[in-house]
BAFI-3210 file (N, C-alpha, C; in Angstrom, 3 decimals, decimal comma, padded with zeros to 6 digits):
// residues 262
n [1|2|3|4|5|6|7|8|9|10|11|12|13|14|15|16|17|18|19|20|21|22|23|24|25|26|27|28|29|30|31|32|33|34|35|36|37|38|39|40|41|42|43|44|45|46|47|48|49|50|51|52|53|54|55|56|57|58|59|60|61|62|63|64|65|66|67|68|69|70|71|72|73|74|75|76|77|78|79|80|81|82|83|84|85|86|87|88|89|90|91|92|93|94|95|96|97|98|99|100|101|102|103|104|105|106|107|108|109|110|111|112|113|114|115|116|117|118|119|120|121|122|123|124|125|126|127|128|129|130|131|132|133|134|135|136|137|138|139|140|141|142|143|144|145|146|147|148|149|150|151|152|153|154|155|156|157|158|159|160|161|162|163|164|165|166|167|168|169|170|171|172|173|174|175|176|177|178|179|180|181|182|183|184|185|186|187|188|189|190|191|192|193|194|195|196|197|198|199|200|201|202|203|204|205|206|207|208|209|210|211|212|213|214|215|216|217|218|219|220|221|222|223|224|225|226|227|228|229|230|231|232|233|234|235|236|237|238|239|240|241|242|243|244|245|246|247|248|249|250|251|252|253|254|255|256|257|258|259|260|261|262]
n.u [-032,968|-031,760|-029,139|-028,337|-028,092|-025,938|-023,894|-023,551|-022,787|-020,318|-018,929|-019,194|-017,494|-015,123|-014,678|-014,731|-011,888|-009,920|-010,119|-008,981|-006,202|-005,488|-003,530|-003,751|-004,270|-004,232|-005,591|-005,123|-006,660|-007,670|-007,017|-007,399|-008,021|-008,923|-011,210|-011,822|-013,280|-015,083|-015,544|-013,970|-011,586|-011,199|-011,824|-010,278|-012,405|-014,384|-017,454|-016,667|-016,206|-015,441|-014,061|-010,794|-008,541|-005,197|-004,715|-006,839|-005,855|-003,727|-004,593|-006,363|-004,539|-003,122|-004,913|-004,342|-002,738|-000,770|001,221|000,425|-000,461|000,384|-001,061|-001,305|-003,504|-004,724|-006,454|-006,335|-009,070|-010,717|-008,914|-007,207|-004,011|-000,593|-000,272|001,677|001,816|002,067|000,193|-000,664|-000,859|-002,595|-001,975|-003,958|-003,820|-001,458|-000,754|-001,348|000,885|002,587|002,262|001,965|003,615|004,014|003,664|004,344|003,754|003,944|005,057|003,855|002,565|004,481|005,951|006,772|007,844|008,767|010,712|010,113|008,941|005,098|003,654|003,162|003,530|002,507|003,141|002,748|000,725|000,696|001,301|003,043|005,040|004,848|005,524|006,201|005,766|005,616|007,249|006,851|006,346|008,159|009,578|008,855|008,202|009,025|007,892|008,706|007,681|007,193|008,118|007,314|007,821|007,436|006,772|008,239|010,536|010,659|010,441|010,390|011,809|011,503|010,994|012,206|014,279|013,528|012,528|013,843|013,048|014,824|014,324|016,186|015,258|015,582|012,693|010,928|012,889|014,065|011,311|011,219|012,392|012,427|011,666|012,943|012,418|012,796|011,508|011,429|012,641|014,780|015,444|015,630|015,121|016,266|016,069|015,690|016,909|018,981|017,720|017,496|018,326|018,243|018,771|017,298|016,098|017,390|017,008|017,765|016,330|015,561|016,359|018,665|019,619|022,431|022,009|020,381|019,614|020,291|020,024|019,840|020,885|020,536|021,594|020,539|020,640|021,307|023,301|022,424|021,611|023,276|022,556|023,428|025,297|024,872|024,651|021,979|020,846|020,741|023,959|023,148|021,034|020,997|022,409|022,128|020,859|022,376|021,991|022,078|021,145|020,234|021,906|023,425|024,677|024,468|023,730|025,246|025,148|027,494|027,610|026,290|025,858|026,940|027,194|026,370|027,645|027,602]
n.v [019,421|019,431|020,750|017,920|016,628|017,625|017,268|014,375|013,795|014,615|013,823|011,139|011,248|011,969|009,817|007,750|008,708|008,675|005,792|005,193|006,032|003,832|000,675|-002,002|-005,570|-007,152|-009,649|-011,487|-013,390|-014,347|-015,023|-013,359|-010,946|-007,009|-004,962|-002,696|-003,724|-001,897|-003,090|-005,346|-006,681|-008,158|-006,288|-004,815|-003,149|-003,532|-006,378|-007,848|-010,815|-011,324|-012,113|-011,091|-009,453|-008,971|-006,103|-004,846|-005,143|-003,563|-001,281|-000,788|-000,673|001,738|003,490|003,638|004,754|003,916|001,202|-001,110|-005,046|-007,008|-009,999|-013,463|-016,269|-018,356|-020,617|-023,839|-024,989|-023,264|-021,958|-022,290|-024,200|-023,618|-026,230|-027,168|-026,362|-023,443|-020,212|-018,090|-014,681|-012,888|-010,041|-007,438|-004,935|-002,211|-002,459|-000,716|002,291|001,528|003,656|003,908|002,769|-000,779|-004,377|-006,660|-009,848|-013,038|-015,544|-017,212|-018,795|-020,151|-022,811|-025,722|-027,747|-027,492|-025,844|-022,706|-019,602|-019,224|-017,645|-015,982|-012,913|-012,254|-010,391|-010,866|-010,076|-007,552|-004,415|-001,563|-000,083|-000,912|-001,742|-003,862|-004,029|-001,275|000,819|003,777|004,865|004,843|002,493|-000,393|-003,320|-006,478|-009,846|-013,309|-013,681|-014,131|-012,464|-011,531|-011,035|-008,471|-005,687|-003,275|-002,723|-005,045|-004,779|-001,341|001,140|004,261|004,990|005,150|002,954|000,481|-003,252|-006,036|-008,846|-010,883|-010,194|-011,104|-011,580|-013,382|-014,775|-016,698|-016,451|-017,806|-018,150|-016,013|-015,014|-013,688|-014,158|-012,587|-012,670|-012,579|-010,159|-007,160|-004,985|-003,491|-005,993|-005,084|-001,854|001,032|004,262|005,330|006,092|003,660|001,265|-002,311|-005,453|-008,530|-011,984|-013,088|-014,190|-013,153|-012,821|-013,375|-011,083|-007,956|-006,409|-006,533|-004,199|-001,940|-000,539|-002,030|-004,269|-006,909|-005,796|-002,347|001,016|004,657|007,767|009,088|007,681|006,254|004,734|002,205|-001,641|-003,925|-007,509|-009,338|-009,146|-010,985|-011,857|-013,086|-014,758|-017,318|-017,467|-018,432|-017,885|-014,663|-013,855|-012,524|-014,191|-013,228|-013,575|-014,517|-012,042|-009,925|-007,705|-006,268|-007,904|-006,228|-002,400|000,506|003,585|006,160|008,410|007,301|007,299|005,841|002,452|-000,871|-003,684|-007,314]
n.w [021,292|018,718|019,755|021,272|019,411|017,708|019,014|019,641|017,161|017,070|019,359|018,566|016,289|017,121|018,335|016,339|015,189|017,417|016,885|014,281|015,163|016,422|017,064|014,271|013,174|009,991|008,364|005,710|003,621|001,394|-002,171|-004,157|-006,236|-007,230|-007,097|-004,395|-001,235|001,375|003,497|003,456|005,407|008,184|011,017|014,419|015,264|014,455|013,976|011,483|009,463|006,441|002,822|002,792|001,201|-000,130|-001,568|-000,211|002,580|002,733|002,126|004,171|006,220|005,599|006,430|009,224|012,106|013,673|014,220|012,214|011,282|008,390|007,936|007,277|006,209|004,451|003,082|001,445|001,417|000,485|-001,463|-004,180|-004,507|-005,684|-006,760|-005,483|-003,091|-002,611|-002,950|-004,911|-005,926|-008,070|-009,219|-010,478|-011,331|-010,077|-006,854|-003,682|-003,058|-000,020|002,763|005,460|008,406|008,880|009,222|006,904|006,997|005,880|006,976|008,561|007,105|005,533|003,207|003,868|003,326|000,567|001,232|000,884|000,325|001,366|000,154|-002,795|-004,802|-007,743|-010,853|-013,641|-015,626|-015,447|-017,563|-017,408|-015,712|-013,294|-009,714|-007,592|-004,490|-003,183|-001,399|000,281|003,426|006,700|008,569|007,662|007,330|005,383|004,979|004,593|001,536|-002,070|-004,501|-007,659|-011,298|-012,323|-014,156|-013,048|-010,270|-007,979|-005,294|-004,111|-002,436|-001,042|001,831|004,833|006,923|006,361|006,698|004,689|004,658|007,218|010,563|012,533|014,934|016,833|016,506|014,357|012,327|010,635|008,463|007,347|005,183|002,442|-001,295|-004,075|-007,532|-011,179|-012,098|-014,400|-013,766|-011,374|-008,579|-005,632|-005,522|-003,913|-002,362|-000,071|003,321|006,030|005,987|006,174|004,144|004,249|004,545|002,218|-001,226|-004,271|-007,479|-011,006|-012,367|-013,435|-017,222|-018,476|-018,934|-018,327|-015,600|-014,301|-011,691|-008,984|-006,712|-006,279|-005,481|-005,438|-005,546|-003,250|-001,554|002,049|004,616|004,419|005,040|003,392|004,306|007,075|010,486|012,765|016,358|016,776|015,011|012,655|010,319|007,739|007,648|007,223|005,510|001,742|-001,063|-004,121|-007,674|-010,760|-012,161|-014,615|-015,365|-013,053|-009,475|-007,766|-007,713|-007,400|-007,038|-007,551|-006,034|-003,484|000,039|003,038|003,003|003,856|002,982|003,675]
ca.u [-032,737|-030,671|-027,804|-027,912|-027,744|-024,670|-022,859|-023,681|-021,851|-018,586|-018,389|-018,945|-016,000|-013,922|-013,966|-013,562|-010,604|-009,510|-009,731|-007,809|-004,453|-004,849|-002,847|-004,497|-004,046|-005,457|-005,551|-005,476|-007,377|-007,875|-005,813|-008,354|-007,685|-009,743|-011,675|-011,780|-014,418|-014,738|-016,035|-013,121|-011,009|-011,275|-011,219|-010,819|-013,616|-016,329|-017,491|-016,718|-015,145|-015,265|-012,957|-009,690|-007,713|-003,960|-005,274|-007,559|-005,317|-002,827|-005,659|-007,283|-003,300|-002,674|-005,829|-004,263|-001,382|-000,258|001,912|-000,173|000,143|-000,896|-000,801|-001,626|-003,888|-005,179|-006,646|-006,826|-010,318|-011,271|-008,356|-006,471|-002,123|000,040|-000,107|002,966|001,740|001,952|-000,390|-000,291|-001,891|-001,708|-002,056|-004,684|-002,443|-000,811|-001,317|-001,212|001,695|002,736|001,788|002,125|004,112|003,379|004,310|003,686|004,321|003,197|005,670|002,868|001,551|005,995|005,605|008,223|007,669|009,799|011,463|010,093|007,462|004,086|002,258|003,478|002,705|003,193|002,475|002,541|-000,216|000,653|002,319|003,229|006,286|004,479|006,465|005,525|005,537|006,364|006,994|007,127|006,676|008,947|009,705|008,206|008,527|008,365|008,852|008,211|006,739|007,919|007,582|008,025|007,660|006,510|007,163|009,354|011,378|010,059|010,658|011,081|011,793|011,918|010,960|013,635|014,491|012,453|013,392|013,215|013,798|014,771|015,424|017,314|015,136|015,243|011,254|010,664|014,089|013,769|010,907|011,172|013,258|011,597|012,026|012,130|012,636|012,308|011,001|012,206|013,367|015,522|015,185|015,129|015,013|016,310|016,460|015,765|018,233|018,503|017,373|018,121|018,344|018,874|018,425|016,446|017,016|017,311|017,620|016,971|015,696|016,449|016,027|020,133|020,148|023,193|021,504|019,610|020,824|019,619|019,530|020,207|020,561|020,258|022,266|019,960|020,550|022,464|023,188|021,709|022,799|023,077|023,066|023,677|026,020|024,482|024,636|021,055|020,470|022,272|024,090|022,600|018,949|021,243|022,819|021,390|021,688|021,842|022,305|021,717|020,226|020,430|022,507|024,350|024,058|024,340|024,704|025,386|025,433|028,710|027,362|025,177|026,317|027,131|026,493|026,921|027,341|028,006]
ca.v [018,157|019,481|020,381|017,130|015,523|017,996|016,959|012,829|013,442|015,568|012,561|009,542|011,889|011,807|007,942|007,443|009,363|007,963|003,960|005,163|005,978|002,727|-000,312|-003,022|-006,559|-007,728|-011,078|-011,767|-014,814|-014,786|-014,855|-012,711|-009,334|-006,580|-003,273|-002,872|-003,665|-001,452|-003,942|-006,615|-006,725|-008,109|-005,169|-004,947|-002,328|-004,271|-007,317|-008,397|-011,655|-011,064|-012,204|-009,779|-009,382|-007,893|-005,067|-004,294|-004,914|-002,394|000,186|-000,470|-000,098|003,113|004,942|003,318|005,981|003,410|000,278|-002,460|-005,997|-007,813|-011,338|-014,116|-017,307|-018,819|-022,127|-024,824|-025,574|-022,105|-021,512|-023,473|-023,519|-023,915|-027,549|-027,670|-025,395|-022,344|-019,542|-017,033|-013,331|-012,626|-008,899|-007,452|-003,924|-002,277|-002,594|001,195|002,268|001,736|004,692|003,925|001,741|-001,850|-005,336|-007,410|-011,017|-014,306|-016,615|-018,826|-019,481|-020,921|-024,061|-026,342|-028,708|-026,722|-024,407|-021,360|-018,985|-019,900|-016,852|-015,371|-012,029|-011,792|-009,405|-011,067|-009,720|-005,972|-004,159|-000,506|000,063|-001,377|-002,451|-005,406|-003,442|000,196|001,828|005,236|004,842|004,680|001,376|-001,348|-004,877|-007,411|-010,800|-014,198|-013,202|-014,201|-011,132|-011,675|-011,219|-007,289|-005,145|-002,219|-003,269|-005,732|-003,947|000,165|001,577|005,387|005,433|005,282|002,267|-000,308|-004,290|-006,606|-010,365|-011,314|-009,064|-011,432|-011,299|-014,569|-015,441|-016,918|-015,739|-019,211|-018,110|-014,446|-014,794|-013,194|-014,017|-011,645|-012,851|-012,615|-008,674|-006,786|-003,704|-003,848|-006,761|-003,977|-000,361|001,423|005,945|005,964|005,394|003,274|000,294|-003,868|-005,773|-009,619|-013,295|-013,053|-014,824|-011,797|-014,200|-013,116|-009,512|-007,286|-006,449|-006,521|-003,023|-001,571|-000,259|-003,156|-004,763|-007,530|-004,617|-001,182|002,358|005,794|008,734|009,689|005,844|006,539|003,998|000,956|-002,225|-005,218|-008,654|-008,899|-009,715|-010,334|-013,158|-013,215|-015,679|-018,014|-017,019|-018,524|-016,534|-012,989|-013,355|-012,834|-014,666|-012,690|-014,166|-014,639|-010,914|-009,467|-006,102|-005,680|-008,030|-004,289|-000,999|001,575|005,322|006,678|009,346|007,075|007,455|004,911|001,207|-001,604|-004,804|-008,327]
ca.w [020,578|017,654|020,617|021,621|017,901|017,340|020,417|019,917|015,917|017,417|020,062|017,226|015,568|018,214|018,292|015,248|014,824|018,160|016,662|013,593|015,184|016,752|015,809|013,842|012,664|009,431|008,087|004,321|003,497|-000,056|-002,800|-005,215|-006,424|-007,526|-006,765|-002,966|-000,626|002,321|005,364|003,322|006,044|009,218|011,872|015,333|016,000|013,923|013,918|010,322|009,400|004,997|002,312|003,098|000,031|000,061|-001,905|000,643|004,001|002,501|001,686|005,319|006,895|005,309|006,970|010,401|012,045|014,151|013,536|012,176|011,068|008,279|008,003|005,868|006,277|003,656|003,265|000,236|001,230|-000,225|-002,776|-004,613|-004,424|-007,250|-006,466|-004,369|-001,509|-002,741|-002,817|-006,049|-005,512|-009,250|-009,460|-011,726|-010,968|-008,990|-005,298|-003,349|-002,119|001,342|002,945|006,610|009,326|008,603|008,953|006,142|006,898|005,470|007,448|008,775|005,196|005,024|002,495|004,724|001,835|-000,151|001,735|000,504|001,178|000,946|-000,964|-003,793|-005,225|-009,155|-011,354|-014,898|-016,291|-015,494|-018,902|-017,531|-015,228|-011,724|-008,899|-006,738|-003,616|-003,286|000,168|000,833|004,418|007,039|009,121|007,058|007,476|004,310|005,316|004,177|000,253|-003,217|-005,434|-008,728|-012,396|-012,047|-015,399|-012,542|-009,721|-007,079|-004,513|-004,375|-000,761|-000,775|003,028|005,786|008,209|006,075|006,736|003,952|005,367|008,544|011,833|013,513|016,491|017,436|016,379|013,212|011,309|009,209|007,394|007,494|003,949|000,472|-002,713|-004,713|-008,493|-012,527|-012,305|-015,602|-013,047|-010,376|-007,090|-004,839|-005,529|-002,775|-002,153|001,826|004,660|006,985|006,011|005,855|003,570|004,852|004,205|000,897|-002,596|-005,008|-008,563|-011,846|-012,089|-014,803|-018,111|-018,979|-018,925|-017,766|-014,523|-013,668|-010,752|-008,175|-005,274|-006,706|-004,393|-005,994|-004,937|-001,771|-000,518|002,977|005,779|004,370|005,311|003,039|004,865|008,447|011,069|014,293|017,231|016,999|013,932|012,270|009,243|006,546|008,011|007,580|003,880|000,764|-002,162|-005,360|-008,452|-012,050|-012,720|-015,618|-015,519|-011,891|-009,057|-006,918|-008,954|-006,491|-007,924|-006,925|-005,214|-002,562|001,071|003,821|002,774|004,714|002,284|003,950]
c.u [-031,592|-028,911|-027,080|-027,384|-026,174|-023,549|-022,707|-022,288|-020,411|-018,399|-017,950|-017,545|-014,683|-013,519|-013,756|-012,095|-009,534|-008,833|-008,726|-006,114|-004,242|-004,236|-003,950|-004,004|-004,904|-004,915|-005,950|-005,854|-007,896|-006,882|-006,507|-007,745|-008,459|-010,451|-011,972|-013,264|-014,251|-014,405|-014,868|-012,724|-011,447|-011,059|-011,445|-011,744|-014,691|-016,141|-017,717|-015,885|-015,809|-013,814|-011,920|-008,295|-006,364|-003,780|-006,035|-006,944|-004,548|-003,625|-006,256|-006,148|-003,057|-003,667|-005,855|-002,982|-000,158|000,462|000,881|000,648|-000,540|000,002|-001,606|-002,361|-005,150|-005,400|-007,056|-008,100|-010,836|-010,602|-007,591|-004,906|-002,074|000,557|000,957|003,055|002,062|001,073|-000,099|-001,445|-001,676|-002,719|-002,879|-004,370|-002,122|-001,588|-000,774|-000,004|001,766|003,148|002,190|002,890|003,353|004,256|004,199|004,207|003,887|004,197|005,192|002,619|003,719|005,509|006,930|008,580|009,263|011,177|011,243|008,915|005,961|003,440|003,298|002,766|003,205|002,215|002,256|001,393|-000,072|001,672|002,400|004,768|006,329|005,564|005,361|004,813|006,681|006,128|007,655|007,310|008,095|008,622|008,853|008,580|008,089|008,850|007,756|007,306|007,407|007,515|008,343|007,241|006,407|007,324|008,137|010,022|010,147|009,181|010,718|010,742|012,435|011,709|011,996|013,504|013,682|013,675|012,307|013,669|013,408|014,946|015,727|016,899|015,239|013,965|011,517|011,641|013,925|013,102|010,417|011,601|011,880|012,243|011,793|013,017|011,791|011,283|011,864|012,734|014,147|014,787|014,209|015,936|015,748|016,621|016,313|016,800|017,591|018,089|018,073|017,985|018,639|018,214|017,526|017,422|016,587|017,732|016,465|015,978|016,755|016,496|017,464|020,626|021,470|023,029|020,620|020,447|019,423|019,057|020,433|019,773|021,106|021,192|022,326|020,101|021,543|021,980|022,229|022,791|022,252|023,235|023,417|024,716|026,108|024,682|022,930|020,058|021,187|022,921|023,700|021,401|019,829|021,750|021,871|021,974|021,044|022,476|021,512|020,702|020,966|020,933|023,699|023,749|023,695|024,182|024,196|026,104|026,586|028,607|026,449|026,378|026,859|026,257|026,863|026,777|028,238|027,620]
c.v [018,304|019,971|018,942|016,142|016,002|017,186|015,046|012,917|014,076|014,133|011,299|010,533|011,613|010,732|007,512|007,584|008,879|006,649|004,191|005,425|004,559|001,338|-001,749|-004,143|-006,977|-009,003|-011,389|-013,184|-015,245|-014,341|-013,741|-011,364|-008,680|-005,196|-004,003|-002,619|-002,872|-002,365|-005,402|-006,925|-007,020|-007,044|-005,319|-004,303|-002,779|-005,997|-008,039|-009,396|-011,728|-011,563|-011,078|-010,248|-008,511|-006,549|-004,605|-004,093|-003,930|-001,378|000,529|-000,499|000,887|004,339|004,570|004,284|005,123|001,774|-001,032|-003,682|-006,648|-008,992|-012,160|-015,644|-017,621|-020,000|-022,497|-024,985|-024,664|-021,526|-022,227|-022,893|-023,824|-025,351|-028,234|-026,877|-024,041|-021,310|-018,128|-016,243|-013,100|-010,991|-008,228|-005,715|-003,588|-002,064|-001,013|000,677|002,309|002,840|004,886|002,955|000,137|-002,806|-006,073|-008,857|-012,057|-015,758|-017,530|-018,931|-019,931|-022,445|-024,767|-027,334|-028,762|-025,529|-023,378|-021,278|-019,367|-019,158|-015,722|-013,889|-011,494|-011,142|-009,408|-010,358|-007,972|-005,530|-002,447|-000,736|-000,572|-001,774|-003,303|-004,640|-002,151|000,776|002,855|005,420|004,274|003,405|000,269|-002,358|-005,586|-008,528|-012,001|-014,653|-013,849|-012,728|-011,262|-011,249|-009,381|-006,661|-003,673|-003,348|-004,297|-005,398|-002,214|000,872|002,901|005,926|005,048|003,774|000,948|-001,923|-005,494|-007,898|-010,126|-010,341|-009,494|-011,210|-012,093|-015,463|-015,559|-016,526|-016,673|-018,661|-017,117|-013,830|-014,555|-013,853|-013,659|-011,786|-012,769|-011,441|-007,985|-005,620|-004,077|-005,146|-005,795|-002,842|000,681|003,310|006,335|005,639|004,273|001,503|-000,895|-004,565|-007,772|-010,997|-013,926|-013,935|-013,678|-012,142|-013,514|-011,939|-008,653|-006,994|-006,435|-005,056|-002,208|-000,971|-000,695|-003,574|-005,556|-006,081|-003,306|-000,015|003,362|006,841|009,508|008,268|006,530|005,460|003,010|000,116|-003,662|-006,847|-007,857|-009,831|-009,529|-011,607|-013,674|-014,469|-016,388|-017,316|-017,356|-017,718|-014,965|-012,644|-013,019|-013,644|-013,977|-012,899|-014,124|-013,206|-010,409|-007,794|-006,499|-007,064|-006,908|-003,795|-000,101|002,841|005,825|007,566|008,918|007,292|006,192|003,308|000,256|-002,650|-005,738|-009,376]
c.w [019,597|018,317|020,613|020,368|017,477|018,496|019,753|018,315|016,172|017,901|018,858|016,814|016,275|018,482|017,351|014,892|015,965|017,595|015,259|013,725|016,566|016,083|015,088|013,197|011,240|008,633|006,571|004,250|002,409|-001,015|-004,707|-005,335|-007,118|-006,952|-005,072|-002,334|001,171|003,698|004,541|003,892|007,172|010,001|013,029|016,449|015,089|013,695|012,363|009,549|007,336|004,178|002,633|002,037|000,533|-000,228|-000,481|002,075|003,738|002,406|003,335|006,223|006,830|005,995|008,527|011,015|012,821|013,544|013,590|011,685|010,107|007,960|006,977|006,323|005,446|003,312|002,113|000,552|000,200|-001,488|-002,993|-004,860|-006,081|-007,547|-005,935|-003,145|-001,626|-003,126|-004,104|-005,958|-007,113|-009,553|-010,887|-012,114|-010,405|-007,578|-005,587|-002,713|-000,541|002,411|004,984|007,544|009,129|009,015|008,281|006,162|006,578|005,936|008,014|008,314|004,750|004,636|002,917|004,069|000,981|-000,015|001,218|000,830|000,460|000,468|-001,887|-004,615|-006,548|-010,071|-012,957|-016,194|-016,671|-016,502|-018,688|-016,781|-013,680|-011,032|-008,448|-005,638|-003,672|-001,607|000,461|002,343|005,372|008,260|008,610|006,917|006,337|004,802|005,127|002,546|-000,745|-003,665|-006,676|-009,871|-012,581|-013,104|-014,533|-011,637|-008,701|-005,715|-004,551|-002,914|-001,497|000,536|003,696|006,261|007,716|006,281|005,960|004,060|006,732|009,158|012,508|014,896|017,131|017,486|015,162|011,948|010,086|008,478|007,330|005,819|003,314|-000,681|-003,669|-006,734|-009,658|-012,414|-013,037|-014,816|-012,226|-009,097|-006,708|-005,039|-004,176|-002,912|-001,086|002,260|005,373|006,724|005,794|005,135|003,703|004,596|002,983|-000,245|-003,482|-006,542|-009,688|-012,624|-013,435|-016,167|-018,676|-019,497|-018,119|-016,019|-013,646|-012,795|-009,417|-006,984|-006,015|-005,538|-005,160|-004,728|-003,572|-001,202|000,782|003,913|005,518|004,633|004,186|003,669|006,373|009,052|012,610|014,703|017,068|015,956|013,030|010,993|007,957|006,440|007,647|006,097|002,887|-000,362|-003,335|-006,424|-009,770|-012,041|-014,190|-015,738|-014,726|-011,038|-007,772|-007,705|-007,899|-007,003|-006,847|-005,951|-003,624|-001,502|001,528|003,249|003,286|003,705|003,298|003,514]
res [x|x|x|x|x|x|x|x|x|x|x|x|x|x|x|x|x|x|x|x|x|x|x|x|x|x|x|x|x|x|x|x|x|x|x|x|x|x|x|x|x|x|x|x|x|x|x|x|x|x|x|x|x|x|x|x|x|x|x|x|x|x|x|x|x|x|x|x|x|x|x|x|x|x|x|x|x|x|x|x|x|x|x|x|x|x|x|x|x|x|x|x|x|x|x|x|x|x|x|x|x|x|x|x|x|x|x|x|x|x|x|x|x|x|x|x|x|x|x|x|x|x|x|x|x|x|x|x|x|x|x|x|x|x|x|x|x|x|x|x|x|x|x|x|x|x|x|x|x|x|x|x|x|x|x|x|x|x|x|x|x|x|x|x|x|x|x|x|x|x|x|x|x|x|x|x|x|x|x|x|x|x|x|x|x|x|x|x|x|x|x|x|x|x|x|x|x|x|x|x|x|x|x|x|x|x|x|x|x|x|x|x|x|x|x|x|x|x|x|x|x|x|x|x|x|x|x|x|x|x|x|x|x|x|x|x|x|x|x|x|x|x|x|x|x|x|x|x|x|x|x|x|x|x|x|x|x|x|x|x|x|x]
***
C-alpha cells in the first residue's frame, strides 16, 4: 500500500510540474487590490471562476514557464469607472515584478469614447520609490494601460526584447497604445536590449531632475528601438508622443549602445 501511495504522489508531481510550464490565460476582472488569494485567478486546470485581481494574475504568471496572457474584463455592473469609462486599479503597493514571459493587455477594456485605454493603473497612494510595472523578464508585452502617478518610474524594463505599445501586427494596433503619465521617475526606465518602444503617450513624468526624462536608457541599454517604421500599421499606431516631462524628454547615458529613435 505505502508503494503504491509513494508512486500515486511522484505521479500527482509530475503533473503538476507538467501544467506549470504550460501556457496560461488569465483574466483580470476586478479592479481591487490587496493581499493575494491563491484560487483568485481563473485557471485553466481548475475549475475556478473568483474575483482575479492584477496583483494576483502577475503572481499566478510568474509560477507559469511558458508564455501566458493576461487580459482584462471588467464590468460596471460589479465596479464602478471613473465615470467616463475608465477603470482605476489604484495600487495599495507595489505589484511583483515581472518575472516571466507575459502579455499584459487590456485593449478590449479600450474606452472608444475617449480614445484611450480603458484601465488604468495608478499608484498615488504609494510614498517609497515604486514603479508602476517593473520587468525583469524577457519578452514582455504591455499594451493598452495608463500607468501613472507612481512615486519611481512607470515603467522599468531590465529584461531583453520587451514591447511596450503596439507590434504592428496588424490585430488590434489602435488600441495597443499606453499611457504612461505624471510618475515623479522616469516614463520608461530602460537597461535591457532589444526592445520597442512604440505608439504610446509618454506626458508629464518627472520630478525636474536633471535625469528625469520621458523614456530614459542607462549605459547597459543596447539595440532598443524607439518608435517604429514598419508597413504593417499606420503611422500614427508606431510614434510616440512625448511631451511635457519634467527633466529630459530622452536622457540617454553616453555610454548606451545601439538606439533606434524615430
Amino acid at each position: 500500500m505505502r508503494r503504491y501511495l509513494v508512486a500515486f504522489i511522484v505521479g500527482f508531481g509530475l503533473l503538476l510540474s507538467a501544467q506549470s510550464s504550460q501556457a496560461a490565460t488569465y483574466t483580470v476582472n476586478s479592479i481591487a487590490d490587496g493581499a493575494v488569494d491563491a484560487d483568485g485567478c481563473e485557471h485553466p486546470y481548475l475549475d475556478v471562476d473568483n474575483d482575479c485581481t492584477l496583483r494576483e494574475a502577475i503572481t499566478a504568471a510568474n509560477n507559469v514557464v511558458d508564455v501566458d496572457l493576461i487580459t482584462f474584463n471588467i464590468s460596471s455592473v460589479n465596479f464602478a469607472d471613473d465615470g467616463d469609462g475608465q477603470f482605476i486599479i489604484a495600487l495599495t503597493s507595489a505589484l511583483p515584478d515581472i518575472e516571466e514571459e507575459v502579455v499584459i493587455s487590456a485593449s478590449l477594456l479600450w474606452d472608444g469614447d475617449d480614445a484611450r485605454p480603458g484601465v488604468a493603473i495608478k499608484g498615488g497612494s504609494l510614498v517609497g520609490s515604486e514603479n508602476g510595472l517593473t520587468i525583469t523578464a524577457d519578452r514582455v508585452q504591455v499594451q493598452g494601460l495608463v500607468v501613472a502617478d507612481f512615486p519611481g518610474s512607470g515603467i522599468s524594463i531590465t529584461g531583453n526584447s520587451a514591447v511596450v505599445g503596439t507590434d504592428c501586427d496588424g490585430a488590434a494596433d489602435a488600441v495597443e497604445r499606453n499611457e504612461i503619465v505624471l510618475n515623479t521617475g522616469n516614463g520608461i526606465s530602460i537597461s535591457g536590449n532589444g526592445s520597442t518602444i512604440a505608439g504610446n503617450d509618454i506626458i508629464g513624468n518627472g520630478s525636474g531632475s536633471s535625469n528625469d526624462a520621458g523614456i530614459a536608457l542607462d549605459d547597459t541599454a543596447d539595440s532598443n528601438m524607439i518608435g517604429l517604421y514598419s508597413d504593417g500599421c499606420t503611422a500614427a499606431e508606431q510614434i510616440n508622443v512625448i511631451s511635457g516631462n519634467n527633466g529630459n524628454g530622452m536622457y540617454i547615458v553616453l555610454f548606451s549602445f545601439l538606439i533606434t529613435v524615430l
